[in-house]
N, CA and C atoms of all chains as a GROMACS GRO file, in nm:
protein
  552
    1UNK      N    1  -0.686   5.441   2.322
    1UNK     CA    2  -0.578   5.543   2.332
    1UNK      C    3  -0.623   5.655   2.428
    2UNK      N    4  -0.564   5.678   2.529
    2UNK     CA    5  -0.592   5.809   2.578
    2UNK      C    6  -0.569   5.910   2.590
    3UNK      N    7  -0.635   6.013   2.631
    3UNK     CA    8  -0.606   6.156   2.597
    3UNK      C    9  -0.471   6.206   2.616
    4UNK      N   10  -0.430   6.179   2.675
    4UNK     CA   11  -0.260   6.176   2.722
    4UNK      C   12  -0.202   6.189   2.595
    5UNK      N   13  -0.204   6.083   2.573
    5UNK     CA   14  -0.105   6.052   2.440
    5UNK      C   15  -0.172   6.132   2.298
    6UNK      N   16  -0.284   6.127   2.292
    6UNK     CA   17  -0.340   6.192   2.190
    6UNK      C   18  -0.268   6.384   2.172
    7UNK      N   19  -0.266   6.428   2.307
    7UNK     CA   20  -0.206   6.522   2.316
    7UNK      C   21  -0.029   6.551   2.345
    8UNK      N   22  -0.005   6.442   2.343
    8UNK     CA   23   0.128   6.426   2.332
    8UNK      C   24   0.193   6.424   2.185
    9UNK      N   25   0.144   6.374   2.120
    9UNK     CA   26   0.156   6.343   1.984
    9UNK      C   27   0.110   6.422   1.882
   10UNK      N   28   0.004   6.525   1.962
   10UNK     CA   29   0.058   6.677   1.873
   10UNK      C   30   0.117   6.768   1.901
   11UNK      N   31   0.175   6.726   1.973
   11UNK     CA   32   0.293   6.796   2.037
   11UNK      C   33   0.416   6.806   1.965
   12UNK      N   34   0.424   6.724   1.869
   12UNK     CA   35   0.581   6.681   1.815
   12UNK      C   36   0.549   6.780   1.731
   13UNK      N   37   0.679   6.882   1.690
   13UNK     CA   38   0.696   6.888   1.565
   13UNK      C   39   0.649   6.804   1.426
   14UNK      N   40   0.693   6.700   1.430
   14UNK     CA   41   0.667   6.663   1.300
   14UNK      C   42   0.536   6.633   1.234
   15UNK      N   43   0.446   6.636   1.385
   15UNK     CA   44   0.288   6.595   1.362
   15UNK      C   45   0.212   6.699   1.256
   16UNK      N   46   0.290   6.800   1.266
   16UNK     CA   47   0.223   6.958   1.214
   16UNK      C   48   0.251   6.856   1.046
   17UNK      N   49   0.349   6.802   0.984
   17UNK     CA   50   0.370   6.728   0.862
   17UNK      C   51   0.241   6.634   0.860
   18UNK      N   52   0.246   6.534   0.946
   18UNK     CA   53   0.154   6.426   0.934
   18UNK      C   54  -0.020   6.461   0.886
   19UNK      N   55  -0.055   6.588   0.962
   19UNK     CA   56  -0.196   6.675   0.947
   19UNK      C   57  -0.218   6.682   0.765
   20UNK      N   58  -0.065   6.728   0.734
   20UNK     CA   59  -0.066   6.747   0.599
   20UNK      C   60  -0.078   6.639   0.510
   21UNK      N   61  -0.097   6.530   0.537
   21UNK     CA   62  -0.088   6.434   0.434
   21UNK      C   63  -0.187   6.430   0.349
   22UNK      N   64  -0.199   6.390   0.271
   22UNK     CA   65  -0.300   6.418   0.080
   22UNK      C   66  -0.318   6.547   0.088
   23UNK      N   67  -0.262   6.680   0.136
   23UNK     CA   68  -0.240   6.804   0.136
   23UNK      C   69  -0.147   6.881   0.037
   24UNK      N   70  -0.191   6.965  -0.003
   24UNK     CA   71  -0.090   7.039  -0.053
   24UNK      C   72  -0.007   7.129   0.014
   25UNK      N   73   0.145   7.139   0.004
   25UNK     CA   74   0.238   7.190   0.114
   25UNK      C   75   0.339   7.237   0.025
   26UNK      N   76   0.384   7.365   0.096
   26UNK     CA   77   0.503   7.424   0.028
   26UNK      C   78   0.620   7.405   0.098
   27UNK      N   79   0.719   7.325   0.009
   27UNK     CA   80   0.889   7.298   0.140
   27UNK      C   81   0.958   7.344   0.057
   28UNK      N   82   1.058   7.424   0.143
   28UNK     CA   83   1.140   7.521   0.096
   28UNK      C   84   1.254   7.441   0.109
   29UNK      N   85   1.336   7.450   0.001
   29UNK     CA   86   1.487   7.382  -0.023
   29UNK      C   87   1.551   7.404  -0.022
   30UNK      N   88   1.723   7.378   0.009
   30UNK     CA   89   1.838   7.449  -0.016
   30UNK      C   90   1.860   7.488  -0.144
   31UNK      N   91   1.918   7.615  -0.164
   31UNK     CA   92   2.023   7.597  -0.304
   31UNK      C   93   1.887   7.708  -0.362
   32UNK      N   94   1.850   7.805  -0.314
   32UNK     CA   95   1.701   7.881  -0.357
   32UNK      C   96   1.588   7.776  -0.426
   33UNK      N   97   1.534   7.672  -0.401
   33UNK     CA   98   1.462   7.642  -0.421
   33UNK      C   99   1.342   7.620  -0.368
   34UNK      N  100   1.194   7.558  -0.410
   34UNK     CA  101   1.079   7.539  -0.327
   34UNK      C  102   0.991   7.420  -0.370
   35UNK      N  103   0.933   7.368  -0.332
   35UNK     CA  104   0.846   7.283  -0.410
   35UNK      C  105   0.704   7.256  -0.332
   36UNK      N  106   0.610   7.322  -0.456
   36UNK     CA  107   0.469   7.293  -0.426
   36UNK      C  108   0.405   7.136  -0.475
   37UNK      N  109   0.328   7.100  -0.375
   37UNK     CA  110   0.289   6.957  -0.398
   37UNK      C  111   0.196   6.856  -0.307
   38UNK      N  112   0.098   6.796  -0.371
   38UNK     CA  113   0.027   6.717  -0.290
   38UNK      C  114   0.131   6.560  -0.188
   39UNK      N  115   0.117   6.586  -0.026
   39UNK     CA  116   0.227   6.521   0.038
   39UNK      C  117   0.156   6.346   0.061
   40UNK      N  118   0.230   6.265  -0.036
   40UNK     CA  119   0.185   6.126  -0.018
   40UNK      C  120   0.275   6.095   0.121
   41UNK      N  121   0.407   6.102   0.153
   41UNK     CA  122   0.488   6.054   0.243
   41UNK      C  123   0.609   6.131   0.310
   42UNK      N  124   0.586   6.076   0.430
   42UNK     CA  125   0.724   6.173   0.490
   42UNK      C  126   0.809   6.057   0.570
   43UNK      N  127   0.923   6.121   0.666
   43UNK     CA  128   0.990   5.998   0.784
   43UNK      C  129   0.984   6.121   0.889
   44UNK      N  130   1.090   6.053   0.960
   44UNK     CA  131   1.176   6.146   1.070
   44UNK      C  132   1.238   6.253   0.997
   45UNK      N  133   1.324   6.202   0.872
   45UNK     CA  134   1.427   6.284   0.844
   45UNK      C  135   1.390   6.355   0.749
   46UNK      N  136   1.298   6.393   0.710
   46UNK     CA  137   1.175   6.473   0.620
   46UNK      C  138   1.195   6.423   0.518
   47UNK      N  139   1.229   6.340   0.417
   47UNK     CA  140   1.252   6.260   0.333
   47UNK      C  141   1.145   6.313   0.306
   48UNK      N  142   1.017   6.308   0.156
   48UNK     CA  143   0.933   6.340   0.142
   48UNK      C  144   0.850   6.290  -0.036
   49UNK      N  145   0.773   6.245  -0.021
   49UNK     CA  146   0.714   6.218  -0.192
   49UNK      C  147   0.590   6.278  -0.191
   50UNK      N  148   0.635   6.362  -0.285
   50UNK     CA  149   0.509   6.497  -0.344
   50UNK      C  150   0.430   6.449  -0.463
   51UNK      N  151   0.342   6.430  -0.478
   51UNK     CA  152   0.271   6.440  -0.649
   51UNK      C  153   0.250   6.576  -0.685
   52UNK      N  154   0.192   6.557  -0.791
   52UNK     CA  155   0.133   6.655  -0.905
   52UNK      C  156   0.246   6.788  -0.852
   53UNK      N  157   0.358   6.797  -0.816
   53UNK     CA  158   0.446   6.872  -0.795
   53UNK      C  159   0.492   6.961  -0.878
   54UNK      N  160   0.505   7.063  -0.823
   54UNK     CA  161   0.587   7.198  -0.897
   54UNK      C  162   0.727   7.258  -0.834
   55UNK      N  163   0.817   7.270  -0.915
   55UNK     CA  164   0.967   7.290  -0.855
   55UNK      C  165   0.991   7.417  -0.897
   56UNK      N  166   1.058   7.556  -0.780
   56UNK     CA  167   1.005   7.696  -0.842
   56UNK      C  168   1.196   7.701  -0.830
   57UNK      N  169   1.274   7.746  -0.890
   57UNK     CA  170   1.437   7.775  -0.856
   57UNK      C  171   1.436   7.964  -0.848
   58UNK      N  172   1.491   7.987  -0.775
   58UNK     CA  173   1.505   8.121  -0.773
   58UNK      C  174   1.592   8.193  -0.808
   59UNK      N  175   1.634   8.297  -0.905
   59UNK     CA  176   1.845   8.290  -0.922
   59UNK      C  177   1.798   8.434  -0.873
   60UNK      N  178   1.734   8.548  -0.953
   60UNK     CA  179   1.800   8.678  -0.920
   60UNK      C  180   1.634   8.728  -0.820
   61UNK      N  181   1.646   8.870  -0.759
   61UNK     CA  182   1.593   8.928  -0.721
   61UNK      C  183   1.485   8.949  -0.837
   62UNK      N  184   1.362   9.027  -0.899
   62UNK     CA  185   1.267   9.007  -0.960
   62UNK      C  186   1.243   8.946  -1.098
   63UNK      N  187   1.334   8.825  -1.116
   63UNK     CA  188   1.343   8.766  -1.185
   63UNK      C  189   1.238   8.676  -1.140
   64UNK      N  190   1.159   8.653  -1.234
   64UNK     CA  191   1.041   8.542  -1.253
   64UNK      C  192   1.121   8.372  -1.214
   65UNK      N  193   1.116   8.319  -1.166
   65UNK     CA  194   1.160   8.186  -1.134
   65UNK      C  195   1.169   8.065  -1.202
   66UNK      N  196   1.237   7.979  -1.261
   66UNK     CA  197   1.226   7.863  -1.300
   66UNK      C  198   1.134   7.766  -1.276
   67UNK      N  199   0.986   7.730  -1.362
   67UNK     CA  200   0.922   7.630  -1.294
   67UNK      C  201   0.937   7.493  -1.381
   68UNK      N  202   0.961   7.396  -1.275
   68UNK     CA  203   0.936   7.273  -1.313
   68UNK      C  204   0.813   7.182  -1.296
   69UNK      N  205   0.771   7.102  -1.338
   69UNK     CA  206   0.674   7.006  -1.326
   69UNK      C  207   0.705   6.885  -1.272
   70UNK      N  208   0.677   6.809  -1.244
   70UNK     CA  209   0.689   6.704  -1.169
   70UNK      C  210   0.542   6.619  -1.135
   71UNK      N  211   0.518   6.485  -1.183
   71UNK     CA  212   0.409   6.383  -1.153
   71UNK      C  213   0.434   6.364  -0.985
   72UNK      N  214   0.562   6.300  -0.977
   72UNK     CA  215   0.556   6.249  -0.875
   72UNK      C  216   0.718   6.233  -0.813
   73UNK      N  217   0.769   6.259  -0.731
   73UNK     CA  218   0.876   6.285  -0.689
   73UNK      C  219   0.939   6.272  -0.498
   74UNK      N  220   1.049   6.194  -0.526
   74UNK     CA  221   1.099   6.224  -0.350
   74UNK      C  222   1.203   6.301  -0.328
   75UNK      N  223   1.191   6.395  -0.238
   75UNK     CA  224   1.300   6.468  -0.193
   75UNK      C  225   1.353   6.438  -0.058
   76UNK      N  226   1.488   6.403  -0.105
   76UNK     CA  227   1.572   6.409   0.042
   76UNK      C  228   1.551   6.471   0.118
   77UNK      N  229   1.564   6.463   0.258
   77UNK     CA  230   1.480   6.538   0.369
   77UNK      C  231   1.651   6.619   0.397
   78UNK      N  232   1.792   6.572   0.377
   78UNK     CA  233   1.828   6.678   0.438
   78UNK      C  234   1.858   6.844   0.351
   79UNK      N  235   1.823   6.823   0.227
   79UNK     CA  236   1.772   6.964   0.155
   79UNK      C  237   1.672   7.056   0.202
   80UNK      N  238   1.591   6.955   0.308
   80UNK     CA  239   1.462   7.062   0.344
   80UNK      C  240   1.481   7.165   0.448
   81UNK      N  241   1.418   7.292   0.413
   81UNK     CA  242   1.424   7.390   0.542
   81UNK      C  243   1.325   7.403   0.580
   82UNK      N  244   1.162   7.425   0.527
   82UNK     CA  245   1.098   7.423   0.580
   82UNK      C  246   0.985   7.347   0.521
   83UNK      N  247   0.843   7.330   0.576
   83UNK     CA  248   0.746   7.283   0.539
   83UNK      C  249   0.612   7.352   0.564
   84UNK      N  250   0.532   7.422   0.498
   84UNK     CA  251   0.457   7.501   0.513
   84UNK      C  252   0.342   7.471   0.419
   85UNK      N  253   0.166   7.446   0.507
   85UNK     CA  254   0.038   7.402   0.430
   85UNK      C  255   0.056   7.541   0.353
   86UNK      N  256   0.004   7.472   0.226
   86UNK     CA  257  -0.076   7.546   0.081
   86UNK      C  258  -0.138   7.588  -0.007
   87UNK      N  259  -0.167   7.657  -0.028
   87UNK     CA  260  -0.322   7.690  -0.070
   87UNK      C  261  -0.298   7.594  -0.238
   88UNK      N  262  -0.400   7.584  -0.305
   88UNK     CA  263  -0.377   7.515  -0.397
   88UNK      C  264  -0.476   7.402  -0.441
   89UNK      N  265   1.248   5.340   0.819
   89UNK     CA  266   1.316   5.230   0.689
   89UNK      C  267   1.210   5.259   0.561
   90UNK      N  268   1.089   5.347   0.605
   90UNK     CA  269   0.990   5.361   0.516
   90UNK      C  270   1.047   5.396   0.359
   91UNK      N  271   1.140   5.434   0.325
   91UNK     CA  272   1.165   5.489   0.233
   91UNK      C  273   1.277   5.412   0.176
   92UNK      N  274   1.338   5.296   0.250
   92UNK     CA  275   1.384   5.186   0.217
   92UNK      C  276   1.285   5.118   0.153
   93UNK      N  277   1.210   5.051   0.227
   93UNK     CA  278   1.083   4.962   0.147
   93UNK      C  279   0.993   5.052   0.000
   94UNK      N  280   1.019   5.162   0.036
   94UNK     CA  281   0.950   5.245  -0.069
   94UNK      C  282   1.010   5.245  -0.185
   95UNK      N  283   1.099   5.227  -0.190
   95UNK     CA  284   1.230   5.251  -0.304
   95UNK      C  285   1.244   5.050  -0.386
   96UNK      N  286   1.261   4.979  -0.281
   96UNK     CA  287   1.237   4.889  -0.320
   96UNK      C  288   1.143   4.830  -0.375
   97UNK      N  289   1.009   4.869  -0.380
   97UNK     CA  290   0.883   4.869  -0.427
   97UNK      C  291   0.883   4.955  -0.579
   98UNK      N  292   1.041   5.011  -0.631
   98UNK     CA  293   1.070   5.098  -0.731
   98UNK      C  294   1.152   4.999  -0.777
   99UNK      N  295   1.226   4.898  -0.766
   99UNK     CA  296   1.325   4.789  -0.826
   99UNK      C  297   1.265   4.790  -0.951
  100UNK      N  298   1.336   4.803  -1.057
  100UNK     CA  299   1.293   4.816  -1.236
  100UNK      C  300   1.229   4.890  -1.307
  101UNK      N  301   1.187   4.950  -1.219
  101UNK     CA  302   1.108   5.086  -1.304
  101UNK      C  303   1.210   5.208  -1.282
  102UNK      N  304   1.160   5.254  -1.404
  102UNK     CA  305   1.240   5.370  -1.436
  102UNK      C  306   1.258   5.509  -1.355
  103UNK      N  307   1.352   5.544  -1.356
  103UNK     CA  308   1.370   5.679  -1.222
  103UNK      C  309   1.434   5.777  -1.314
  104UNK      N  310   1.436   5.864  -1.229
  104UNK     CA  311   1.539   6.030  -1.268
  104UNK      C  312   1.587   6.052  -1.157
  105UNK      N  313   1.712   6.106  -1.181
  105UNK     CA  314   1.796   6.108  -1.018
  105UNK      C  315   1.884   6.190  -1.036
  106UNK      N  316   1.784   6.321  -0.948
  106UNK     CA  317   1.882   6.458  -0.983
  106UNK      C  318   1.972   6.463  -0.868
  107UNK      N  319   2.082   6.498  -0.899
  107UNK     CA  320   2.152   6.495  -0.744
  107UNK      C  321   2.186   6.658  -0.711
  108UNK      N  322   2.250   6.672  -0.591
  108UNK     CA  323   2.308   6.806  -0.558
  108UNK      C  324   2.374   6.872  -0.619
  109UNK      N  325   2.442   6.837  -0.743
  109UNK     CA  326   2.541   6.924  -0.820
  109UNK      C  327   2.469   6.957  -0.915
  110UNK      N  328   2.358   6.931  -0.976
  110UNK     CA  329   2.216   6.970  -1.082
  110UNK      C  330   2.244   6.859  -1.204
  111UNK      N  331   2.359   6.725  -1.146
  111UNK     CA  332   2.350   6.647  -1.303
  111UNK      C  333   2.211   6.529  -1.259
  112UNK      N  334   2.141   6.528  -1.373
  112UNK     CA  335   2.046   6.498  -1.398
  112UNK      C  336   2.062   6.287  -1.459
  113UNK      N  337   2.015   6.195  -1.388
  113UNK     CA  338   2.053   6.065  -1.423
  113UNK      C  339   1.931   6.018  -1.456
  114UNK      N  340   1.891   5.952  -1.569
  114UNK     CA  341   1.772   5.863  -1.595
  114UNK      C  342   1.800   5.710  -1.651
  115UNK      N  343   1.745   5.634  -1.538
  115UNK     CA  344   1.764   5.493  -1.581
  115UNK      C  345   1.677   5.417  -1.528
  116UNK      N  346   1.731   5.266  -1.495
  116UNK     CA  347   1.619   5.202  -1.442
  116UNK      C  348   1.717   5.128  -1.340
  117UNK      N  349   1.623   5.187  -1.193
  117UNK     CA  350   1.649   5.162  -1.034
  117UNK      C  351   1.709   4.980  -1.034
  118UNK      N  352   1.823   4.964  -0.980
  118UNK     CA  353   1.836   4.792  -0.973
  118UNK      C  354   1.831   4.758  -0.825
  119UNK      N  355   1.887   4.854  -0.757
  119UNK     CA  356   1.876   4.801  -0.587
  119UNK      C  357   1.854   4.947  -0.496
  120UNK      N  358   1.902   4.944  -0.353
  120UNK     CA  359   1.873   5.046  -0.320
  120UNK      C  360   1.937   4.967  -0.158
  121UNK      N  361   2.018   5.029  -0.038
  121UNK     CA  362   2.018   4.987   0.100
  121UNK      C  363   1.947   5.123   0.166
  122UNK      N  364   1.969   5.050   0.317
  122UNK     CA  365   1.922   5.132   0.386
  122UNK      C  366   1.969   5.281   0.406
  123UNK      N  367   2.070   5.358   0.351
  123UNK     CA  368   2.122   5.502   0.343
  123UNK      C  369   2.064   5.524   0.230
  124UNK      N  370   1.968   5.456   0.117
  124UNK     CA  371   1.952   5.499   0.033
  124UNK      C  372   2.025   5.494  -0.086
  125UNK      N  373   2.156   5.493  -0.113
  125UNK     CA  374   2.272   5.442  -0.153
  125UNK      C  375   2.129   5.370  -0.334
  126UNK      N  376   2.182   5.395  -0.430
  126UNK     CA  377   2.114   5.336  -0.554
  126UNK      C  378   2.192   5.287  -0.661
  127UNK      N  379   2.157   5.185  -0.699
  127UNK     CA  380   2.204   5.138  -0.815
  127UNK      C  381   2.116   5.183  -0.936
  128UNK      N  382   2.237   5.215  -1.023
  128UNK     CA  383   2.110   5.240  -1.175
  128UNK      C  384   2.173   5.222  -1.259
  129UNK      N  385   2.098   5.131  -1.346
  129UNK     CA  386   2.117   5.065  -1.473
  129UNK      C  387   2.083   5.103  -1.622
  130UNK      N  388   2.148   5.126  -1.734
  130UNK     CA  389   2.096   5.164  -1.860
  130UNK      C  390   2.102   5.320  -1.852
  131UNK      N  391   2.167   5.376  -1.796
  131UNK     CA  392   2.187   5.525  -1.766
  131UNK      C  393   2.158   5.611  -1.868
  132UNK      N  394   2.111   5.743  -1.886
  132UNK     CA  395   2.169   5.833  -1.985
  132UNK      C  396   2.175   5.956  -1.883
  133UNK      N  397   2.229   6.030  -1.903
  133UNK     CA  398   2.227   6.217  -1.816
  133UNK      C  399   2.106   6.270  -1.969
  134UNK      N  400   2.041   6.314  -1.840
  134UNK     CA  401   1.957   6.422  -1.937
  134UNK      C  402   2.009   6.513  -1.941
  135UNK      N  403   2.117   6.586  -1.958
  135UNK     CA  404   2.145   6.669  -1.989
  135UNK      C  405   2.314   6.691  -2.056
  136UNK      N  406   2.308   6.618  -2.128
  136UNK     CA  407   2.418   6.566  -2.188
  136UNK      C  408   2.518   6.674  -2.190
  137UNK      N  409   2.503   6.762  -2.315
  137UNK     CA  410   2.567   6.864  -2.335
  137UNK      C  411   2.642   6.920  -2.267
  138UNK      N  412   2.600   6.951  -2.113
  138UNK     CA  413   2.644   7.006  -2.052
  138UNK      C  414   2.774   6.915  -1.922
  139UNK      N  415   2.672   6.776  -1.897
  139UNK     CA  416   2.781   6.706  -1.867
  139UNK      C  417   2.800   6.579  -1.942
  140UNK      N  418   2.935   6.604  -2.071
  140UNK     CA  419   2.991   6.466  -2.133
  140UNK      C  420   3.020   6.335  -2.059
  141UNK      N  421   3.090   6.356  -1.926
  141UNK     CA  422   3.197   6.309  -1.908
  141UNK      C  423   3.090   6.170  -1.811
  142UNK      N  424   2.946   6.131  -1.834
  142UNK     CA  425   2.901   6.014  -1.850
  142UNK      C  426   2.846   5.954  -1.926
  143UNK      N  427   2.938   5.971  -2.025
  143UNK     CA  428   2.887   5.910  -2.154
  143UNK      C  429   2.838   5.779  -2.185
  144UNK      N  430   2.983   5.753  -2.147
  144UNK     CA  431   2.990   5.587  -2.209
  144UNK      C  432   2.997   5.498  -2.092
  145UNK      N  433   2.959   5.551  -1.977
  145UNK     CA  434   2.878   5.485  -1.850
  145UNK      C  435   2.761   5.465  -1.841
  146UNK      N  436   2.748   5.278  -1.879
  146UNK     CA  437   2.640   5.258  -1.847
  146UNK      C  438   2.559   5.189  -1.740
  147UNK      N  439   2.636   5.191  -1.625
  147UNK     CA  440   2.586   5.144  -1.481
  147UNK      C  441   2.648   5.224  -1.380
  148UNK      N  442   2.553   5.249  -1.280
  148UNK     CA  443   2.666   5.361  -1.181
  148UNK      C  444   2.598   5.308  -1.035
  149UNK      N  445   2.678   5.369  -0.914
  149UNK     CA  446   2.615   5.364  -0.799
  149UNK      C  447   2.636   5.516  -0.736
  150UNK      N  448   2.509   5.582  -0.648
  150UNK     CA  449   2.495   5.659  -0.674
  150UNK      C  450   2.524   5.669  -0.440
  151UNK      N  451   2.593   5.706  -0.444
  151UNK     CA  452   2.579   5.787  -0.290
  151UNK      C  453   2.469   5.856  -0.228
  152UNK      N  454   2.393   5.796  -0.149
  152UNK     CA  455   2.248   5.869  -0.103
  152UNK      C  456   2.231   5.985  -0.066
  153UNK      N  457   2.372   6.010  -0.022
  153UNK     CA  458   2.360   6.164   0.003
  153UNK      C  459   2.391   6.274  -0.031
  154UNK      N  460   2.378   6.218  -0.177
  154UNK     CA  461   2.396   6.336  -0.295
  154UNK      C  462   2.303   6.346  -0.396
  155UNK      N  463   2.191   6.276  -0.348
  155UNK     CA  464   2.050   6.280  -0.434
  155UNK      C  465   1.998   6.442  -0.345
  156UNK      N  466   1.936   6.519  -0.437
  156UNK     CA  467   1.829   6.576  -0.414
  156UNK      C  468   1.676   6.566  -0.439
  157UNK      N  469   1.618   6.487  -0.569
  157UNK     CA  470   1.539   6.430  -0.587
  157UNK      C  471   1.544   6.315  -0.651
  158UNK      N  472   1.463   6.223  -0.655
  158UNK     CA  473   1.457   6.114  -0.735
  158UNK      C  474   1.281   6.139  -0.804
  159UNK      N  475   1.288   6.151  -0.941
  159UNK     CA  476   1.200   6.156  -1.009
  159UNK      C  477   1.127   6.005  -1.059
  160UNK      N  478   0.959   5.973  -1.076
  160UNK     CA  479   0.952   5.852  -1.105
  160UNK      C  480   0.792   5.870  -1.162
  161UNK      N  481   0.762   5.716  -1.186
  161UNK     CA  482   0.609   5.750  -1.267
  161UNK      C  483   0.548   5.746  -1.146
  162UNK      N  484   0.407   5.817  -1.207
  162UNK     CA  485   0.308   5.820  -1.094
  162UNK      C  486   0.252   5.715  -1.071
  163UNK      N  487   0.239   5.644  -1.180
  163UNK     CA  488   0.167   5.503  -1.191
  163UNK      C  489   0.284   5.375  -1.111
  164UNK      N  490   0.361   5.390  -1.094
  164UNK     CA  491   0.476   5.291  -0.999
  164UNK      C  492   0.424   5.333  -0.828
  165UNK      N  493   0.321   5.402  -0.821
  165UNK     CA  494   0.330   5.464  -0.640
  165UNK      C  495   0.186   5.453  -0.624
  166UNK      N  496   0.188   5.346  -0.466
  166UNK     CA  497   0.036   5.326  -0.441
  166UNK      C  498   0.006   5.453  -0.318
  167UNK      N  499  -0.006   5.554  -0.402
  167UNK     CA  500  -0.051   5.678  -0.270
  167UNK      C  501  -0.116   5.638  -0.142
  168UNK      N  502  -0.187   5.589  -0.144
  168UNK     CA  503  -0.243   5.554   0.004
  168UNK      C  504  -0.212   5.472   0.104
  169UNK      N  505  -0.129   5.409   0.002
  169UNK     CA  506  -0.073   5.288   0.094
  169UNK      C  507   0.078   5.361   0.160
  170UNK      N  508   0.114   5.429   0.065
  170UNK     CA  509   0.246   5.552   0.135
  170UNK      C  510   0.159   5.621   0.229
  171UNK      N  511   0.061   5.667   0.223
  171UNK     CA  512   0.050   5.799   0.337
  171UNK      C  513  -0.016   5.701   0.494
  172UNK      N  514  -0.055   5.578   0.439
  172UNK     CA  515  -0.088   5.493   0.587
  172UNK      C  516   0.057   5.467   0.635
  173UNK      N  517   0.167   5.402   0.551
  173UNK     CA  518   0.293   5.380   0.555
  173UNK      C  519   0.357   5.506   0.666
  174UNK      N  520   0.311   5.608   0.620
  174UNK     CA  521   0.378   5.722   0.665
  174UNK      C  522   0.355   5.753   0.842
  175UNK      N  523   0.180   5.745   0.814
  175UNK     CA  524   0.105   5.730   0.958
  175UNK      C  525   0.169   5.620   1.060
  176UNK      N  526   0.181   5.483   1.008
  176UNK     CA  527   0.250   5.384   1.098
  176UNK      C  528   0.388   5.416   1.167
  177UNK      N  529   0.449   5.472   1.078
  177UNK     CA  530   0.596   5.528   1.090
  177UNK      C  531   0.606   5.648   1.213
  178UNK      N  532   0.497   5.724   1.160
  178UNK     CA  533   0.512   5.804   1.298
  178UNK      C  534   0.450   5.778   1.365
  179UNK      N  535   0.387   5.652   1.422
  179UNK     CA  536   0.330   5.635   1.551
  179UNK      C  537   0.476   5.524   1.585
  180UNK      N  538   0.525   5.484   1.558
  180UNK     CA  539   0.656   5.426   1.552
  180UNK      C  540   0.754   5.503   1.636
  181UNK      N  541   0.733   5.623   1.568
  181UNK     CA  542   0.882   5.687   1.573
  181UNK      C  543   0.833   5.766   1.718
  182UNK      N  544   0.694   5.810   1.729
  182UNK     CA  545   0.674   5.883   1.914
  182UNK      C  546   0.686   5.792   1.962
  183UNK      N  547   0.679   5.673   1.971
  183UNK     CA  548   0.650   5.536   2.076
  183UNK      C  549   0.784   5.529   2.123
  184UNK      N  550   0.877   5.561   2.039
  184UNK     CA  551   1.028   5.592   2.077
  184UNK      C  552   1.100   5.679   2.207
   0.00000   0.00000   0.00000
């Protein structure tokens, strides 16, 4: 493979996802939601399966948040807004 | 298609399938196409109370693009073999 392409291919957007894999990552969801989680899989269309996952819902301003648990879970990629590495 | 084959690798085991409106479906996965599109069998809503009105439905097909998550065991998912899955896919998808 050569350097070319090696640097082409972090070039993409989506590569910044791929870095993350067996990572923990925070993706932010429609509808006030978020979900923290170690990233087994992604696509193009951010489709995504998280383990040991946590689901945070947000309703009011300093209202403490709804958390859920989750083993293992896929989220539709077109709910996602963003994807951001996580400490954790 | 990764998530085609992924899903199919879920045929009979049991799922949760929350969709966009927050009703909550638990059954066991029978098929699945390429939009994602699911069949599920032996249904109950976890959350009954709130929505009756699938009661006495006990097979449904579910529109892919009204899932928000699909919940499942951890033990049904070979992690590594998804995140190489994942890697192939995007060397796939730049080659494009």
């Amino acid at each position: 493979m050569s350097t070319l392409r090696t640097e082409q291919q972090s070039q993409e957007p989506l590569d910044l996802i791929r870095f993350q894999l067996d990572e923990f990552v925070l993706v932010k969801l429609r509808g006030a939601r978020e979900m923290k989680g170690r990233l087994q899989g992604y696509d193009s269309h951010c489709n995504m399966v998280l383990s040991e996952a946590q689901e945070f819902i947000f309703s009011e301003k300093d209202v403490e948040p709804i958390v859920k648990k989750t083993e293992m879970v896929f989220v539709r990629g077109d709910s996602v807004i963003l994807v951001s590495p996580s400490t954790e | 298609m990764l998530f085609f084959s992924f899903f199919k690798t879920l045929v009979d085991q049991e799922v949760t399938v929350e969709l966009k409106n927050d009703i909550e479906i638990k059954g066991t996965l029978k098929s699945v196409d390429q939009y994602l599109n699911l069949k599920i069998d032996n249904i109950s809503t976890v959350n009954e109370g709130k929505y009756p009105h699938l009661k006495s439905v006990k097979t449904l097909f579910i529109r892919g693009s009204t899932v928000r998550y699909v919940h499942m065991s951890p033990s049904s998912v070979d992690c590594t073999l998804l995140q190489d899955a994942s890697r192939r896919e995007a060397l796939v998808q730049s080659a494009k």
